[in-house]
C-alpha positions as CSV (number, residue, x, y, z in Angstrom):
1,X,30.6,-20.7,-43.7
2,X,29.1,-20.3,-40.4
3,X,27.2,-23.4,-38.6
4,X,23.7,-21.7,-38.5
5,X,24.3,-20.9,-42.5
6,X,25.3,-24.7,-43.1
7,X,22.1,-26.1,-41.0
8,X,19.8,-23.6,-43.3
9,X,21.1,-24.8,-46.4
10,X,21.3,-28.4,-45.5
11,X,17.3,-28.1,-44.6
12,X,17.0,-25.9,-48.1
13,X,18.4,-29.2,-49.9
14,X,16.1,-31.4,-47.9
15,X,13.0,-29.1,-48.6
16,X,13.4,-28.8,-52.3
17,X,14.5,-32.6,-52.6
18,X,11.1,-33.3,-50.6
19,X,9.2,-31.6,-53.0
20,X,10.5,-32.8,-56.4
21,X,10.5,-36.0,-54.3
22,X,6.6,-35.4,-54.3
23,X,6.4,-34.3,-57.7
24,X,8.2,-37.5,-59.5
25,X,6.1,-39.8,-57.4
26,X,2.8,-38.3,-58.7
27,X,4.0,-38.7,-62.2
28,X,4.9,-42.1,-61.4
29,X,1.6,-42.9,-59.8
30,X,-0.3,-40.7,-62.3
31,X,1.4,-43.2,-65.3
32,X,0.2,-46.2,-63.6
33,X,-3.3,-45.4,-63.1
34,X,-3.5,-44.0,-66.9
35,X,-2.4,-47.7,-68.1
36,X,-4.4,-49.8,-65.7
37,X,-7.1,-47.3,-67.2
38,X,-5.9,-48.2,-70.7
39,X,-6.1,-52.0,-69.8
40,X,-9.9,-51.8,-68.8
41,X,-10.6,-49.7,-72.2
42,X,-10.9,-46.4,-71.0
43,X,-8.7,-43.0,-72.8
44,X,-9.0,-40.2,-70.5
45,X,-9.7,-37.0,-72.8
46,X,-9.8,-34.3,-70.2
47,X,-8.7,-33.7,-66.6
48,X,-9.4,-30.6,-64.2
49,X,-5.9,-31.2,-62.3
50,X,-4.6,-27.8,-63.1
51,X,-5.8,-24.7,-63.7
52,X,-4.6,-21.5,-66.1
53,X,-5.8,-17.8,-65.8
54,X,-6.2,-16.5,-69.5
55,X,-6.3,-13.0,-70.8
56,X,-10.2,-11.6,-70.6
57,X,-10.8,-13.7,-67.4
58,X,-11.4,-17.0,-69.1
59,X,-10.2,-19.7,-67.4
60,X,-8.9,-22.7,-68.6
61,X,-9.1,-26.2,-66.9
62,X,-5.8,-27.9,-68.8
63,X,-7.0,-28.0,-72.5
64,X,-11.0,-27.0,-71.3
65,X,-11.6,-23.3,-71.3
66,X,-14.9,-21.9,-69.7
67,X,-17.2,-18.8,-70.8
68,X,-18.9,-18.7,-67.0
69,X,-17.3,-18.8,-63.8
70,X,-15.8,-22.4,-62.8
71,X,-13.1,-23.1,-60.6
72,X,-11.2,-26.2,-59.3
73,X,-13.0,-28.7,-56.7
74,X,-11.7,-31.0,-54.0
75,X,-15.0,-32.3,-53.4
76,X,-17.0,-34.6,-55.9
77,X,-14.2,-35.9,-57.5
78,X,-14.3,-39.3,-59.7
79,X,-10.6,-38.8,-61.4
80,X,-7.4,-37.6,-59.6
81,X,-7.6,-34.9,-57.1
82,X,-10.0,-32.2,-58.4
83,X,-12.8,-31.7,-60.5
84,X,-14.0,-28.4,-62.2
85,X,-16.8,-26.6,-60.5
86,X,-19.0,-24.7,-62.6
87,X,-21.6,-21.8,-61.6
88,X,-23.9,-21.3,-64.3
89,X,-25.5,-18.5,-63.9
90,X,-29.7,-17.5,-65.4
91,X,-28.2,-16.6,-68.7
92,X,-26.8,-19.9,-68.9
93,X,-23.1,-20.6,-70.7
94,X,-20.4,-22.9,-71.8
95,X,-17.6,-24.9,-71.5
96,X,-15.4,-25.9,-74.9
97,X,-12.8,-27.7,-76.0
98,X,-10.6,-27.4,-79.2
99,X,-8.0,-30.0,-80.5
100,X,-6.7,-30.6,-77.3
101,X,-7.6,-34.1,-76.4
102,X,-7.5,-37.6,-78.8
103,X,-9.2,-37.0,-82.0
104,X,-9.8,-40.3,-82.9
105,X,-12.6,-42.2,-81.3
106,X,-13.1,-44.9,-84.1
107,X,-12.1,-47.8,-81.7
108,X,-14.5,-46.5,-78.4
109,X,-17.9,-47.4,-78.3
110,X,-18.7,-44.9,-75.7
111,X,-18.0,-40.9,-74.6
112,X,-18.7,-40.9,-70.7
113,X,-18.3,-38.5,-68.2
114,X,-19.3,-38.0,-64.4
115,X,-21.3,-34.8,-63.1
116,X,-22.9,-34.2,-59.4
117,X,-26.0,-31.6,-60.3
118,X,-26.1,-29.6,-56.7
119,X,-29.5,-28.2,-57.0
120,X,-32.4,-29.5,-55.9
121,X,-33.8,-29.7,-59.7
122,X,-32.7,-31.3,-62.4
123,X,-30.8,-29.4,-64.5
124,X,-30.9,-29.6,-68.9
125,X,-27.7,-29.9,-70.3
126,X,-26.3,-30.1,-74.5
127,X,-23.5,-31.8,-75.8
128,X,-21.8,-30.3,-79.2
129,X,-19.2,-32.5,-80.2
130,X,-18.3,-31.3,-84.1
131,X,-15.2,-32.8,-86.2
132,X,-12.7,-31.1,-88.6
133,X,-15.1,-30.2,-91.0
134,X,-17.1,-28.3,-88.5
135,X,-20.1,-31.0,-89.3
136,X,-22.5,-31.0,-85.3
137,X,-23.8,-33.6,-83.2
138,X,-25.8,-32.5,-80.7
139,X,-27.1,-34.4,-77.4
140,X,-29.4,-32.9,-75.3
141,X,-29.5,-34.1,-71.3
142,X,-31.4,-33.7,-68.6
143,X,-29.2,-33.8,-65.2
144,X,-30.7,-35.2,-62.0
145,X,-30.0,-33.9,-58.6
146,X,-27.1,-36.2,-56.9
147,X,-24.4,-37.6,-58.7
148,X,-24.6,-39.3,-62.6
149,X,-22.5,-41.2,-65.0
150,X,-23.3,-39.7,-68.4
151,X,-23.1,-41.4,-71.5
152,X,-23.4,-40.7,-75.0
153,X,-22.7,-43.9,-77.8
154,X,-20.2,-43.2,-80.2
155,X,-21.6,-44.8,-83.1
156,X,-24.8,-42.7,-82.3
157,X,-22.4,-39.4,-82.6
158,X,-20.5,-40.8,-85.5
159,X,-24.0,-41.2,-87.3
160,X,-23.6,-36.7,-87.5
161,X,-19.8,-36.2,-87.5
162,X,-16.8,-38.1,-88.7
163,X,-15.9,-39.7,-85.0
164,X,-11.9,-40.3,-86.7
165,X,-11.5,-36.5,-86.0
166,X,-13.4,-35.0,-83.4
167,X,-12.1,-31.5,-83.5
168,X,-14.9,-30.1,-80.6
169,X,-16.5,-30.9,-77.1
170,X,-19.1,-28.1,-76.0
171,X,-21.0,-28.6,-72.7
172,X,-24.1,-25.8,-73.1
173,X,-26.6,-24.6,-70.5
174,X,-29.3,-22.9,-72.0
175,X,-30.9,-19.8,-69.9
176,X,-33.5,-19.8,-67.3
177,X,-35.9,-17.8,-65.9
178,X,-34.1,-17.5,-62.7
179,X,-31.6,-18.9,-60.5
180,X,-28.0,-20.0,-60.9
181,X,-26.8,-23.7,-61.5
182,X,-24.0,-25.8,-59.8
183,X,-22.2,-28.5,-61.3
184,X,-19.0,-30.4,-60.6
185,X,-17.6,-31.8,-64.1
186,X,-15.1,-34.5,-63.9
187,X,-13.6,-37.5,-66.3
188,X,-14.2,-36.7,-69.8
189,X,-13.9,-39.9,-70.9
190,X,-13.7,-42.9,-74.0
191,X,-14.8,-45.9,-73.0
192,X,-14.6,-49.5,-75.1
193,X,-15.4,-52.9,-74.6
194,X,-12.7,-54.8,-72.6
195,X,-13.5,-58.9,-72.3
């Protein structure tokens, strides 16, 4: 083999191991931070780390799909390295999620989750959480401008649904008159008591 085809695959070997070098560590670090999480109480349900493009033009946000256009943030993040931006537009829309997060939220006294409303106006938001049997709870919000830590009490859902199998999350924008809506969604979220 000649020398300049040695030196490209000796910095081949050194690229790739770089990389899966890179990869392994953020498992590693990712593990750690989702037990130190576990130790103050908290269950992550949903994360905006990677992205799919479905069929149709949906896109889904690892287990979070999306019927309006969204797309991955590096600003306004609260949890790991992204959060979902989502343009809602007059005719308003909704982000869902089936079975694809814990179903069981017997033990977590709340559901929580972070949001930065970038308009100037504050911005009217629902929550649909339903269980296997398709039984609703529904929370209506109104979103300030800036950043907010949302927060809904479980035993308040569990008073509509059976909180031992939450089969649905649906975030809802209703329509307006006029004018689109920005939001950055980030840590969906269980949170319990921790002495």
């Amino acid at each position: 083999m000649a020398p300049e085809h040695k030196i490209l695959v000796f910095l081949l070997v050194v690229a790739v191991s770089f990389f899966l070098g890179l990869g392994i560590a953020r498992q590693i670090q990712e593990r750690r931070f989702s037990d130190e999480l576990a130790a103050h109480g908290i269950l992550r349900l949903i994360s905006f780390e990677e992205a799919v493009t479905l069929a149709g033009g949906e896109t889904e946000f690892v287990r979070m799909k999306s019927t309006v256009p969204v797309e991955r943030s590096l600003i306004n993040v609260t949890d790991g390295t992204s959060c979902l931006q989502v343009n809602f537009p007059p005719e308003g829309g909704r982000l869902f999620a089936h079975r694809t997060f814990e179903a069981d939220w017997s033990g977590y006294k709340r559901f929580a989750f972070d949001v930065m409303n970038a308009e100037f106006r504050e911005v009217e938001m629902e929550l649909v959480f339903k269980d296997g049997d398709q039984k609703e709870f529904h929370s209506k919000l109104r979103i300030p401008s800036g950043t907010s830590h949302q927060v809904i009490e479980v035993p308040l859902i569990g008073t509509e649904i059976n909180v031992s199998d939450v089969a649905d999350i649906e975030i809802v924008l209703p329509p307006i008159a006029r004018g689109s809506r920005r939001l950055y969604i980030d840590f969906l979220r269980l949170e319990k008591d921790v002495d």
